[in-house]
Backbone bond lengths (Angstrom), bond angles and torsions (degrees), N, CA, C in turn:
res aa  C-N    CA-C-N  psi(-1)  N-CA   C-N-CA  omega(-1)  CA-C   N-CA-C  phi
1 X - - - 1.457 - - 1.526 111.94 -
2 X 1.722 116.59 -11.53 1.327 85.33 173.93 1.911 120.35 -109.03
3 X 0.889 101.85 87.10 1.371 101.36 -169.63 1.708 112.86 -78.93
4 X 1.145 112.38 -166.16 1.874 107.20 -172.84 1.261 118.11 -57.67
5 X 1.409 116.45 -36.04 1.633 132.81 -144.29 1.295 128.06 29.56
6 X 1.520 146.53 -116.08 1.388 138.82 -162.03 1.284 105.59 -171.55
7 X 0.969 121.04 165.69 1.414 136.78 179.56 1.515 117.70 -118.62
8 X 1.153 113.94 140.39 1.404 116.16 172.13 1.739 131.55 -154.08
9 X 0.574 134.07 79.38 1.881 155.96 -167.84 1.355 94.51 -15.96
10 X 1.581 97.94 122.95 1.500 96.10 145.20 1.551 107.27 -170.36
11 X 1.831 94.65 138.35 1.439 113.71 -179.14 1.656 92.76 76.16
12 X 1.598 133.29 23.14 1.146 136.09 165.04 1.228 118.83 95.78
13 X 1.554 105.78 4.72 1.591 122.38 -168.91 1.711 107.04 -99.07
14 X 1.316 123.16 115.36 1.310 91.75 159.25 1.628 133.86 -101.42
15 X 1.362 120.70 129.26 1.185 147.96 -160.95 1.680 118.22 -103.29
16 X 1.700 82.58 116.60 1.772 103.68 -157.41 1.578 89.79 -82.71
17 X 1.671 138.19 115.86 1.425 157.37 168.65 1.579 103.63 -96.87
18 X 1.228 117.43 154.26 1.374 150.22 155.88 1.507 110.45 -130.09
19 X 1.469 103.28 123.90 1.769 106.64 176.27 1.575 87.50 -139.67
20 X 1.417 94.10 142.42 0.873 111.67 178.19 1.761 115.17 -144.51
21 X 1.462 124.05 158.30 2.006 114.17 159.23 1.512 77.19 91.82
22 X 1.293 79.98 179.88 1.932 110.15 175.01 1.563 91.30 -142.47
23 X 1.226 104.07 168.52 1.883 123.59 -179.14 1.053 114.53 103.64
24 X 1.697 122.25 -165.58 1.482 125.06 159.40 1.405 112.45 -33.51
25 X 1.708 111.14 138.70 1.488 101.34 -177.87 1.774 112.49 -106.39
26 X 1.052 114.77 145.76 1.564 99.19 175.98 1.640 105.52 -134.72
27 X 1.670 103.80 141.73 1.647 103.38 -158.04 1.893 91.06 -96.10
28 X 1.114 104.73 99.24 2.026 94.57 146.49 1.558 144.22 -67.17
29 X 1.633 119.14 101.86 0.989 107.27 158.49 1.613 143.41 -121.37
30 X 1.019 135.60 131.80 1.281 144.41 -148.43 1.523 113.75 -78.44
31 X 1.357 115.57 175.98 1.398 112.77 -165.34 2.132 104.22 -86.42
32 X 1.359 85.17 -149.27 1.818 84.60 -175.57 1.364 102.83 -78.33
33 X 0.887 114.69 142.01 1.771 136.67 161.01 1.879 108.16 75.65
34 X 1.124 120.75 20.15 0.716 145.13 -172.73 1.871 129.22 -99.68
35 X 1.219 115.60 143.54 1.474 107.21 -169.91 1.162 137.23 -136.74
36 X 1.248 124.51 -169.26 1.964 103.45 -159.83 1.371 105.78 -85.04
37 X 1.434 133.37 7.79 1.145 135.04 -168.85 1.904 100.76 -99.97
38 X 1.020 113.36 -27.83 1.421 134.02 170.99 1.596 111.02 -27.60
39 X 1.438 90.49 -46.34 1.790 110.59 -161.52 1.975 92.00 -94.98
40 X 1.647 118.90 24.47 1.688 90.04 -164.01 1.814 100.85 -78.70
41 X 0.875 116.69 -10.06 1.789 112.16 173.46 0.759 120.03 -81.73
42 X 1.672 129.56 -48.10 1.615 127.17 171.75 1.152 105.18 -58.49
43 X 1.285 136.03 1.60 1.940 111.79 -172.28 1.103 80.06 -104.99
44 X 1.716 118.74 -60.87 1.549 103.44 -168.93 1.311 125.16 -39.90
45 X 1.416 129.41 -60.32 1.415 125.11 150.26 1.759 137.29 -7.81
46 X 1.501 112.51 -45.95 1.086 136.35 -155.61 1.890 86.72 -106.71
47 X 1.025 120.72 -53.03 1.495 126.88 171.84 1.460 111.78 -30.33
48 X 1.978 116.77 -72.90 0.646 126.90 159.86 1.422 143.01 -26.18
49 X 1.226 107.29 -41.45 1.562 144.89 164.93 1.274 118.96 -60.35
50 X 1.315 102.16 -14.60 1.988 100.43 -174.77 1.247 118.27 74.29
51 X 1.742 120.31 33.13 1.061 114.67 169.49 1.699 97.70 -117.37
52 X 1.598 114.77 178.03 1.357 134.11 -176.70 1.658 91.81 -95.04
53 X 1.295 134.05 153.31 1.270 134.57 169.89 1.309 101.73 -142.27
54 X 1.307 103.57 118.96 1.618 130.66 -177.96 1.046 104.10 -113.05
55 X 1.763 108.13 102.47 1.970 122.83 156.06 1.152 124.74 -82.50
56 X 0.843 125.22 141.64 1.891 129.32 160.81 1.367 121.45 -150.24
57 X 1.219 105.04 157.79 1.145 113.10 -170.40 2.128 115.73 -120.61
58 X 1.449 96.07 99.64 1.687 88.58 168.12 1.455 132.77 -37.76
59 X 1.420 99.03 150.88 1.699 114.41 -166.99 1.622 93.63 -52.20
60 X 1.574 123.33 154.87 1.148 100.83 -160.77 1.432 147.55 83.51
61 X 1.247 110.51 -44.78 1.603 126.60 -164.82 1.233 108.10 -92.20
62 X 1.692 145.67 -172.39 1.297 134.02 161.23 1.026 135.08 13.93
63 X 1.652 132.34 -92.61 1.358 113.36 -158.71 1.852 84.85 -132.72
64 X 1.218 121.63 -7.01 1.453 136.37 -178.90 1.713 99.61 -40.12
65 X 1.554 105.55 153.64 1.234 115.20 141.30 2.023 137.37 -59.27
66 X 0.905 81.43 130.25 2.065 79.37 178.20 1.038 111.74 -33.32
67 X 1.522 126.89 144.67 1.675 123.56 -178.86 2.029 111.61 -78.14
68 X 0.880 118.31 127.77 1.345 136.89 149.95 1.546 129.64 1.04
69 X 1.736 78.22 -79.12 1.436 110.85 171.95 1.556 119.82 -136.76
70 X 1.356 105.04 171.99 2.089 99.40 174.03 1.509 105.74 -70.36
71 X 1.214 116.31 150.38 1.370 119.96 -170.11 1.590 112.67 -78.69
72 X 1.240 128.03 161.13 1.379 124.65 145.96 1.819 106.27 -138.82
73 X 1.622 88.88 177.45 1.960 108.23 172.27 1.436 88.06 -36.52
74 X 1.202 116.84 -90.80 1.200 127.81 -149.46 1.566 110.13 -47.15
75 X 1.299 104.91 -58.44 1.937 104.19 175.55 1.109 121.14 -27.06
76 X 1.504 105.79 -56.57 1.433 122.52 -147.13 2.090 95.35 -94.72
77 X 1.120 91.92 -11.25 1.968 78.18 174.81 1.729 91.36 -118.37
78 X 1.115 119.54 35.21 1.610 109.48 154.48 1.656 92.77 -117.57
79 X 1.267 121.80 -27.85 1.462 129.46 -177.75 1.971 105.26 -53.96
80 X 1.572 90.96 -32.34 1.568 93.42 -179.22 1.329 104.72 -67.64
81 X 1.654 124.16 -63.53 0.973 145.78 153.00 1.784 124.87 5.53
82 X 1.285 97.78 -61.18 1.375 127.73 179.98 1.648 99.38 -82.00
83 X 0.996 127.73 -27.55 1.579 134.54 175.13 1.140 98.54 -72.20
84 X 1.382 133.07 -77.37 1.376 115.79 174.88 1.247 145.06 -71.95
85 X 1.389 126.68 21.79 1.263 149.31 173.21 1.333 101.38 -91.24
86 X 1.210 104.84 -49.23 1.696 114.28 170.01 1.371 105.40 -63.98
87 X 1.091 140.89 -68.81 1.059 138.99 -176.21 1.669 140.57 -52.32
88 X 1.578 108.95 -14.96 1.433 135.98 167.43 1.431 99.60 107.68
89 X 1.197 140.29 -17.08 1.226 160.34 -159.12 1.822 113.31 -99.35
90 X 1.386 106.46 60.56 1.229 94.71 170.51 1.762 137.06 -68.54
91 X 1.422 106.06 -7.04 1.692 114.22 -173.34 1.922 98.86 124.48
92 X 1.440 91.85 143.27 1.752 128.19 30.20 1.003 120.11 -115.09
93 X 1.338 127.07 130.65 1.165 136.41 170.38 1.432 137.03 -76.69
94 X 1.247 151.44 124.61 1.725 137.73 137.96 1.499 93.41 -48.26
95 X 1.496 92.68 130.21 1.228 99.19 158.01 1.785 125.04 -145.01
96 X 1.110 133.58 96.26 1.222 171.73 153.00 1.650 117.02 -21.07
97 X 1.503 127.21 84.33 1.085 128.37 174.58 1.272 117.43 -115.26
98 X 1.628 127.90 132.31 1.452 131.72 -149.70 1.840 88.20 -123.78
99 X 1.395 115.69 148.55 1.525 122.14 177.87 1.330 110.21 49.48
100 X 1.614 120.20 -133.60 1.499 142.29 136.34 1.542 103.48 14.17
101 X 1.714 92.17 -77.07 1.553 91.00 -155.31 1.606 109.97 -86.37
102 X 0.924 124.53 33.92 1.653 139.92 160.81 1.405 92.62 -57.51
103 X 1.348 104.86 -70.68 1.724 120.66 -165.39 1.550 103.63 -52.18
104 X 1.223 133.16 -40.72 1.465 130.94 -175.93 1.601 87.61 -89.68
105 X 1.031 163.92 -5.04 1.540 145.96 168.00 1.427 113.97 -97.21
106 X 1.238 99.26 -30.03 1.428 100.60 163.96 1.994 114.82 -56.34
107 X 1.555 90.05 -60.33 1.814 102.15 -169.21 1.649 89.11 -62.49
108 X 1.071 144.88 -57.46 1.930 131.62 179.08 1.452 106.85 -31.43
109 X 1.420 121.12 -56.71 1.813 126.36 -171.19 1.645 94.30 -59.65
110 X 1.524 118.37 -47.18 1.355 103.84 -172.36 1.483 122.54 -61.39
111 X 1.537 116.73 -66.02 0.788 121.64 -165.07 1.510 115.59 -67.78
112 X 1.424 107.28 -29.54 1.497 121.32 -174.83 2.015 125.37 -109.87
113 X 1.637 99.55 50.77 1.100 101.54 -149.88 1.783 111.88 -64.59
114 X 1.480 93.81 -16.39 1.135 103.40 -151.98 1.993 102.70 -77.69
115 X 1.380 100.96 -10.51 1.739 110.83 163.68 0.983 131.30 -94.08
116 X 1.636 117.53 -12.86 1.316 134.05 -167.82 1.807 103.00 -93.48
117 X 1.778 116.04 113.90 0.774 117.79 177.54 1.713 109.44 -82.28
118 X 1.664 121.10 -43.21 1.118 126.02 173.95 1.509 106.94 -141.65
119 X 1.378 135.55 -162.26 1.266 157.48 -179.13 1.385 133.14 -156.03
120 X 1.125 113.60 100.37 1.524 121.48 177.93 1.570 114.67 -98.23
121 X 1.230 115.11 112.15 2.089 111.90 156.58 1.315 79.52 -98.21
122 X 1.804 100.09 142.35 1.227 133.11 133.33 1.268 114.51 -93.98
123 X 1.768 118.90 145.96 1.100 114.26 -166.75 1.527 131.13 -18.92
124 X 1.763 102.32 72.30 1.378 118.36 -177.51 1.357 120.36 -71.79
125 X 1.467 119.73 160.93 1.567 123.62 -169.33 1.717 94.00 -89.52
126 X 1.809 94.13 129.53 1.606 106.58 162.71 1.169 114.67 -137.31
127 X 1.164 112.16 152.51 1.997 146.72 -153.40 1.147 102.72 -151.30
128 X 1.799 122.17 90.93 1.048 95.00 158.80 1.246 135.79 -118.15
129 X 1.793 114.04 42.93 1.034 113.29 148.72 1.948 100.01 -161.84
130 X 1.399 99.94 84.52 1.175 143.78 162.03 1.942 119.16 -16.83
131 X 1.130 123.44 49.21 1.671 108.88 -165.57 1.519 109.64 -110.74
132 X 1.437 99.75 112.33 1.641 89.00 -164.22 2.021 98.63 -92.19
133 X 1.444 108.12 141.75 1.079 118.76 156.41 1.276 138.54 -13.37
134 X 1.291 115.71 -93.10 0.751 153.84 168.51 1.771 119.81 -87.73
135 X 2.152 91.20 139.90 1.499 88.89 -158.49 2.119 106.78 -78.48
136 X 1.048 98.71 144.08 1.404 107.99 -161.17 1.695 124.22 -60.39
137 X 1.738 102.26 -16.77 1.802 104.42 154.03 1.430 104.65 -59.07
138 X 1.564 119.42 -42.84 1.525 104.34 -150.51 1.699 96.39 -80.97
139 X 1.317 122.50 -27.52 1.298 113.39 163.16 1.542 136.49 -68.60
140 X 1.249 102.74 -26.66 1.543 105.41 170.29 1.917 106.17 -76.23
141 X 1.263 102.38 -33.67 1.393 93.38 165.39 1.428 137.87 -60.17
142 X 1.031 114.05 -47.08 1.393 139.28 161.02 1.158 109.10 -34.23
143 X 1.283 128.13 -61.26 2.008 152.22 -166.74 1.146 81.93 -59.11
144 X 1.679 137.54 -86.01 1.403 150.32 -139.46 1.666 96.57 -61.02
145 X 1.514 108.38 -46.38 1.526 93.35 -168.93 1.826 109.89 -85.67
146 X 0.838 100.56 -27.16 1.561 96.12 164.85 1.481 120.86 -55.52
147 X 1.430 98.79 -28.41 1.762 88.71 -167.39 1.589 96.77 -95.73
148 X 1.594 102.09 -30.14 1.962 86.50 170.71 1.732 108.92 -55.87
149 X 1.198 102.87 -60.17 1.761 109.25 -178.02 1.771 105.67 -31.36
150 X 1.371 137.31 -38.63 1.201 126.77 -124.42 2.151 76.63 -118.08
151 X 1.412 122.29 -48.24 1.076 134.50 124.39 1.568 114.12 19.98
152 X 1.389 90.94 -94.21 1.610 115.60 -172.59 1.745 99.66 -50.18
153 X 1.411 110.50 -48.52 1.104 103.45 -166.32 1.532 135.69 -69.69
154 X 1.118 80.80 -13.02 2.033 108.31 177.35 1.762 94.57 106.28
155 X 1.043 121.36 -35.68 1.664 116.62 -177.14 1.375 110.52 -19.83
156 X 1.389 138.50 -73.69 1.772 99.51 176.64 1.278 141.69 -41.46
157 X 1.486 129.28 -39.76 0.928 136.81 173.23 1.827 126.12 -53.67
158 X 1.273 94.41 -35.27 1.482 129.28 -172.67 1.555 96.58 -83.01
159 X 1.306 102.33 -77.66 1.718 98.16 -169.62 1.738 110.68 -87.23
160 X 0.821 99.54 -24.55 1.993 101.97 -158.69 1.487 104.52 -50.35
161 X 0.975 140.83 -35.52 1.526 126.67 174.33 0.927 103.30 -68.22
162 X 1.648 133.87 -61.00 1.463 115.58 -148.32 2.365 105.68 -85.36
163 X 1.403 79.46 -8.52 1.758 84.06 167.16 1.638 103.55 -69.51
164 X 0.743 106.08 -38.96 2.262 118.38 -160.59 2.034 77.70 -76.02
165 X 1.219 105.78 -60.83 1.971 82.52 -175.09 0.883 98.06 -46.19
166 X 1.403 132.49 -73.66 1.650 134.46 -137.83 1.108 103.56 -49.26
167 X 1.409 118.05 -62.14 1.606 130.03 -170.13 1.834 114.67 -54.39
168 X 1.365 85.19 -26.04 1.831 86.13 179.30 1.819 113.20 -86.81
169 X 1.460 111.51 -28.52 1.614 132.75 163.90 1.526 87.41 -44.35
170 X 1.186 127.13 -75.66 1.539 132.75 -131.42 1.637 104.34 -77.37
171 X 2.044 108.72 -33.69 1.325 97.18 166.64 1.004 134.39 -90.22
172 X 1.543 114.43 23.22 1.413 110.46 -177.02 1.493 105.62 -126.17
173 X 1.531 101.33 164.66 1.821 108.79 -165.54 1.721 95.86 -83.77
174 X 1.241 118.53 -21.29 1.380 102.87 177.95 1.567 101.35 -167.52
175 X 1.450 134.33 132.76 1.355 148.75 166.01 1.356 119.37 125.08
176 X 1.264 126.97 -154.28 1.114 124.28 -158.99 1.945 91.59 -134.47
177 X 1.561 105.50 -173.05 1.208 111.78 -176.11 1.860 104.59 -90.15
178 X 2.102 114.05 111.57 1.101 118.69 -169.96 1.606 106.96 -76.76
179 X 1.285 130.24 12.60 1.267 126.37 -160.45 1.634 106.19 -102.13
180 X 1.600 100.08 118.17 1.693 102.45 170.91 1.685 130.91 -11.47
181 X 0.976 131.38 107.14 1.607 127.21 -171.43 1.648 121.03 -53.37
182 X 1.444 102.52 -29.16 1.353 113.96 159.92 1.315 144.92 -53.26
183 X 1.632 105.13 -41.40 0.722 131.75 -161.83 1.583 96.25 -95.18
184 X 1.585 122.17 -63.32 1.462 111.41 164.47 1.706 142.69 -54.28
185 X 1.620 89.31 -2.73 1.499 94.90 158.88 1.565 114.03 -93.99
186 X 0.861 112.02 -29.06 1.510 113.85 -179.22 1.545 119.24 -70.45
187 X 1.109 102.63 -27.87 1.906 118.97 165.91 1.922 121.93 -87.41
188 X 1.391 101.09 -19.14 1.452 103.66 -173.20 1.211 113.42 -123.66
189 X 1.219 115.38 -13.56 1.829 107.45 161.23 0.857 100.78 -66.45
190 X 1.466 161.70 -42.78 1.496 147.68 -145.35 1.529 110.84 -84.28
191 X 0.847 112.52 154.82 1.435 130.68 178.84 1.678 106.86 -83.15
192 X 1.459 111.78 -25.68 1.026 122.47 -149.61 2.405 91.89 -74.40
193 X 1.604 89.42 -44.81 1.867 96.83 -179.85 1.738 97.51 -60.19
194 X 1.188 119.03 -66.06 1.418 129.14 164.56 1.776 118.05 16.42
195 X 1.481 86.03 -90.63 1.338 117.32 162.12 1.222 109.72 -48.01
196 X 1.291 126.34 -71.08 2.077 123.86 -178.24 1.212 89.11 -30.57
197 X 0.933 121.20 -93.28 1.611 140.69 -177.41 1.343 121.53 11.34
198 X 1.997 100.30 -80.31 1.415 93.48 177.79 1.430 105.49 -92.19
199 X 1.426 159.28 57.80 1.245 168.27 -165.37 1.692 85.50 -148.44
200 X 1.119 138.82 -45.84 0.956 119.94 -129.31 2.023 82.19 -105.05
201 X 1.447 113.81 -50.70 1.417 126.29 157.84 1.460 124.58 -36.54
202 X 1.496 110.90 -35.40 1.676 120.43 -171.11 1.698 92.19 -72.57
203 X 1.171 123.40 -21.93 1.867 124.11 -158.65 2.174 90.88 -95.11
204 X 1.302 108.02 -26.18 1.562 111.20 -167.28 1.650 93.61 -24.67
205 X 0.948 119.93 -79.63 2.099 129.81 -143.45 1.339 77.03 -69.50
206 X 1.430 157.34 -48.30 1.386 143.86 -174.75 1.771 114.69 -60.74
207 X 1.259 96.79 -37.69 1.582 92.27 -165.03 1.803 102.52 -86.13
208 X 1.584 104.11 -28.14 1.162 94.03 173.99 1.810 124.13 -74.46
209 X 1.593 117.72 -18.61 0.926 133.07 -162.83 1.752 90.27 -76.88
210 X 1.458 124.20 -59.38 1.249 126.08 169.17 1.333 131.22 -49.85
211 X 1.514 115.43 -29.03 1.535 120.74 150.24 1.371 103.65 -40.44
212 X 1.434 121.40 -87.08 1.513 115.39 -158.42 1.179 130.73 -69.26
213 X 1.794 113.88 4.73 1.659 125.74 168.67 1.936 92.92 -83.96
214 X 1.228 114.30 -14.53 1.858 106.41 -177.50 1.439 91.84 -103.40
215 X 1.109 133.66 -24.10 1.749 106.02 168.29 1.533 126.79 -54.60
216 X 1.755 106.89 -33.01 1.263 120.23 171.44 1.511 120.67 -66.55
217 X 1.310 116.34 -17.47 1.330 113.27 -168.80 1.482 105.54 -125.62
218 X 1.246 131.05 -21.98 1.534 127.50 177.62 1.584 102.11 -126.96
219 X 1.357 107.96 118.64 1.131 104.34 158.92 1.386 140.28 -77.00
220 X 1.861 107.41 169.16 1.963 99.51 -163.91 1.692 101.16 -83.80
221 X 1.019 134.95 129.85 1.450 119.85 164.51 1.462 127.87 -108.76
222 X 1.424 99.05 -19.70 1.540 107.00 -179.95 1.813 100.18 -67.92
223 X 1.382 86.07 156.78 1.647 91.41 155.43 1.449 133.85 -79.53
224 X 1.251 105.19 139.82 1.651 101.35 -153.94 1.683 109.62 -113.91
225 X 1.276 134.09 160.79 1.085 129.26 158.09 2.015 118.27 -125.33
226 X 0.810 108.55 119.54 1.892 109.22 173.96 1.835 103.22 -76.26
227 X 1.250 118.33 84.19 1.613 103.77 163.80 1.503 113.56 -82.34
228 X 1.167 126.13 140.74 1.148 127.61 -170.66 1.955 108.81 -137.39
229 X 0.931 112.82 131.44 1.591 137.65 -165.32 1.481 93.08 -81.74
230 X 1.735 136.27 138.16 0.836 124.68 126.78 1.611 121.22 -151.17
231 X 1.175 126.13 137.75 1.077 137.05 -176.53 2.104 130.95 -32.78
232 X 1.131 86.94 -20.60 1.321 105.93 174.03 2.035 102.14 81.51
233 X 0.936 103.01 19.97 1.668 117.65 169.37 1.586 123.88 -71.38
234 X 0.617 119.16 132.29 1.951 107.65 154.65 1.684 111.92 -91.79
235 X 0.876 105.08 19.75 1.537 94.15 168.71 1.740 131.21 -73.81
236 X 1.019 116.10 132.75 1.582 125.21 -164.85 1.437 100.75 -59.41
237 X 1.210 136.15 -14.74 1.772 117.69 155.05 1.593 110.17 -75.18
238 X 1.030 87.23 -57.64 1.858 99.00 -176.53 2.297 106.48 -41.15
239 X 1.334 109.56 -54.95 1.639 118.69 158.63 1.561 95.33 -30.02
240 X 1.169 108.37 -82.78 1.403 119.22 -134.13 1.620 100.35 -64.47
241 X 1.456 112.31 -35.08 1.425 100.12 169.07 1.356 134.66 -84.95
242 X 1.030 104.70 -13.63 1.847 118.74 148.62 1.820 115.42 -45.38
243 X 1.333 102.36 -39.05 1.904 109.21 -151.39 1.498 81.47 -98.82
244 X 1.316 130.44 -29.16 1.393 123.43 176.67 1.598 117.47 -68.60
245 X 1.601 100.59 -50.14 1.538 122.27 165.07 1.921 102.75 -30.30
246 X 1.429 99.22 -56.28 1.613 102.33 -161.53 1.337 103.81 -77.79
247 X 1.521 129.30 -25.07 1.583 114.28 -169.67 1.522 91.93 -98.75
248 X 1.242 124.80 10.18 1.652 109.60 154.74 1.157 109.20 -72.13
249 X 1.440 124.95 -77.04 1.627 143.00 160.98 1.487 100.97 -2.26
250 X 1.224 124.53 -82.31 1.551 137.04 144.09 1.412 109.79 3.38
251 X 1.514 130.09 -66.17 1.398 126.88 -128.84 1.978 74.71 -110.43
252 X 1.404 123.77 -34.92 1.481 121.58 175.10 1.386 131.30 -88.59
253 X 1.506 98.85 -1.56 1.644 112.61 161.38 1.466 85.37 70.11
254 X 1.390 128.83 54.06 1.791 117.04 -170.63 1.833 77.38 -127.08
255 X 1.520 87.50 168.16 1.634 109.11 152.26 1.377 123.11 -76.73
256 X 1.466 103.68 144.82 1.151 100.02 -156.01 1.744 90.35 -133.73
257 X 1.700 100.44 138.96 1.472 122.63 -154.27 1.253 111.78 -131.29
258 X 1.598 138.75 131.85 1.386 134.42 167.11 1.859 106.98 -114.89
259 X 1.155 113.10 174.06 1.445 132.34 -152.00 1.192 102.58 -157.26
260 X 1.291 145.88 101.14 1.195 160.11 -171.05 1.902 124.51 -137.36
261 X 1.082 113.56 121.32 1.323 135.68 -9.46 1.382 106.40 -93.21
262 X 1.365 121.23 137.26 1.712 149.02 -173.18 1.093 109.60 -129.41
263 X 1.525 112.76 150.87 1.395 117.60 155.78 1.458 104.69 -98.28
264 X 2.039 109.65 -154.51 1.609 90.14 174.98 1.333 100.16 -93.25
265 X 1.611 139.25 6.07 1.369 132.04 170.76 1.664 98.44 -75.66
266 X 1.669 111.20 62.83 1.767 94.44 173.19 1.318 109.91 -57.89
267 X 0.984 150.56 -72.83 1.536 154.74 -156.22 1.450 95.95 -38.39
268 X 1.177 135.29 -21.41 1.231 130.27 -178.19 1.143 124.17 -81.56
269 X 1.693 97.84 -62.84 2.081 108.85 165.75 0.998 122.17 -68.70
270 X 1.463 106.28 -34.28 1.990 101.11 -174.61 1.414 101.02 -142.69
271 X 1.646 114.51 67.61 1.944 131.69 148.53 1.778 98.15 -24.97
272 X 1.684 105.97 -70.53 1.338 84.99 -163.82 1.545 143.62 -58.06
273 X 1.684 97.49 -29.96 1.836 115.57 179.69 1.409 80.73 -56.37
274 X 1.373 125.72 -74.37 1.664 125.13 -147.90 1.464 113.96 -68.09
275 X 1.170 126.86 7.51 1.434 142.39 160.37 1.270 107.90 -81.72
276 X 1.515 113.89 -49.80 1.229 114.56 -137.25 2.105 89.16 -107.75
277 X 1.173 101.70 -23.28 2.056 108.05 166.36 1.862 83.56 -64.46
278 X 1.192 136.01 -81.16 1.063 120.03 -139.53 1.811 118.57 -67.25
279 X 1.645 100.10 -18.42 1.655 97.52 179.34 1.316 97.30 -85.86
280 X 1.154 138.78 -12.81 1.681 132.61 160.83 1.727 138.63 -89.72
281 X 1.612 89.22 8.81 1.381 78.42 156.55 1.316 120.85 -119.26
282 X 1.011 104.96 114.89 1.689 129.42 161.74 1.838 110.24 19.21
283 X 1.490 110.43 100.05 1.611 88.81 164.03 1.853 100.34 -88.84
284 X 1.887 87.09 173.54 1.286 108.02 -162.06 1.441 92.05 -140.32
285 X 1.302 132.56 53.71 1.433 127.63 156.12 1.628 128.88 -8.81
286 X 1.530 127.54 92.03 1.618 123.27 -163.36 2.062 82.10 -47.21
287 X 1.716 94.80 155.08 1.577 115.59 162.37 1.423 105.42 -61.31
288 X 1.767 121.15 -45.07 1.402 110.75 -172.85 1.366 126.59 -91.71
289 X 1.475 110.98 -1.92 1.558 101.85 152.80 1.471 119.82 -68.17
290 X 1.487 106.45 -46.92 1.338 119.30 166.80 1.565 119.60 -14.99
291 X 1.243 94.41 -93.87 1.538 115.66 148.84 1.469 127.98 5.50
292 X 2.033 104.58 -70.11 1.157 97.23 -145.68 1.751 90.36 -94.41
293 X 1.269 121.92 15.97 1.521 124.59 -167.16 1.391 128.58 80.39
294 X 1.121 97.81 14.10 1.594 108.23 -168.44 1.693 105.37 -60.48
């Protein structure tokens, strides 16, 4: 399932896609530093299933062009937006945001309700009360020159694969990193993911802070699901992100789902639950696509 796929511009970016299936389409996107190959079981799954499976990869991310600009909610769910405009596929969509991109799948359902057939976070990132430090030029600055510095030094090339295992070892409850070796060298030597990366991380307390100024002002309408990862532990981190997991669910009036035992790379440990959460929650076709024949 992970073959080359295509590219297609948008907002000046070009943006490395995998489509795959016929049917309802649903867009996957993955957390930080992370890539479209991430998702190769859930599509297959979802393929099978009679759905369309739409990959991509953020500016920065996989096989993408470098980002532009620092990301936000809003950017990054018109970026979806702009993905399927490009793509012929304006909605309705499932649309599916894992970590990170919770926060940008969330802001697409808001702003764009009228494409959003349903909504899935997988063990998505929550803040709920967001105060970043530091003012966010001097952090986006910071990101850029670090990642040229790190760049300069040869460090992706050198370390970036066996960092991308490690990091994938550490989020998962059990195995190793399932992603083609080829393919993760070709995405993690570069300086170019590097950079996405921390550019894309330096914006976190901003983008999340702007998430919860759009809960106040646009409401959720799609149907939603909270999947939530947990290790099968009693340990008082492992609790607490469960009880956080649930007063999101809570705060989005969504269903609310556990995964046991998971790390937060669910798509990794448990393809099938997260296949099988997203073909069960409920689409909700907008009336005015309906309508307009779309």
């Amino acid at each position: 399932m992970s073959g080359p796929g295509s590219f297609v511009r948008v907002d000046g970016v070009p943006l490395h896609v995998v489509v795959e299936g016929s049917g309802p389409p649903v867009v996957l996107s993955a957390g930080l530093a992370m890539a479209w190959f991430d998702w190769d079981a859930v599509a297959a799954l979802l393929v099978a299933a009679g759905r369309t499976a739409i990959r991509f990869d953020r500016p920065g991310h996989g096989l993408s062009g470098p980002a532009a600009a620092p990301p936000t909610a809003a950017g990054e769910a018109r970026r979806i937006a702009g993905l399927l405009e490009a793509l012929g596929r304006p909605g309705p969509v499932t649309v599916v945001g894992h970590s990170i991109a919770a926060f940008h799948a969330e802001a697409f359902a808001r702003l764009y309700p009228e494409r959003t057939a349903a909504l899935v976070l997988v063990d998505g990132s929550v803040e709920e009360d967001p105060r970043p430090v530091l003012p966010a030029a001097l952090r986006t600055g910071a990101a850029r020159a670090l990642g040229r510095a790190l760049t300069a030094a040869g460090l992706p090339a050198a370390l970036g694969p066996g960092a991308r295992r490690a990091a994938v070892r550490a989020a998962r409850t059990g195995g190793g990193d399932p992603a083609p070796r080829d393919l993760v060298r070709r995405c993690y030597r570069t300086g170019r993911v590097w950079r996405g990366a921390l550019l894309e991380n330096s914006r976190y307390p901003d983008t999340a802070a702007e998430l919860l100024a759009l809960r106040a002002r646009r409401p959720l309408t799609a149907p939603t699901t909270v999947l939530a990862a947990h290790d099968g532990s009693t340990r008082p981190a492992s609790l607490r992100w469960l009880s956080r997991q649930y007063a999101l669910a809570t705060a989005l009036a969504a269903r609310f789902d556990t995964v046991a035992p998971a790390g937060h790379l669910t798509m990794l440990d448990a393809p099938a639950h997260v296949a099988e959460t997203i073909l069960t929650t409920p689409e909700n076709p907008p009336t005015s696509w309906l309508s307009s024949g779309g």
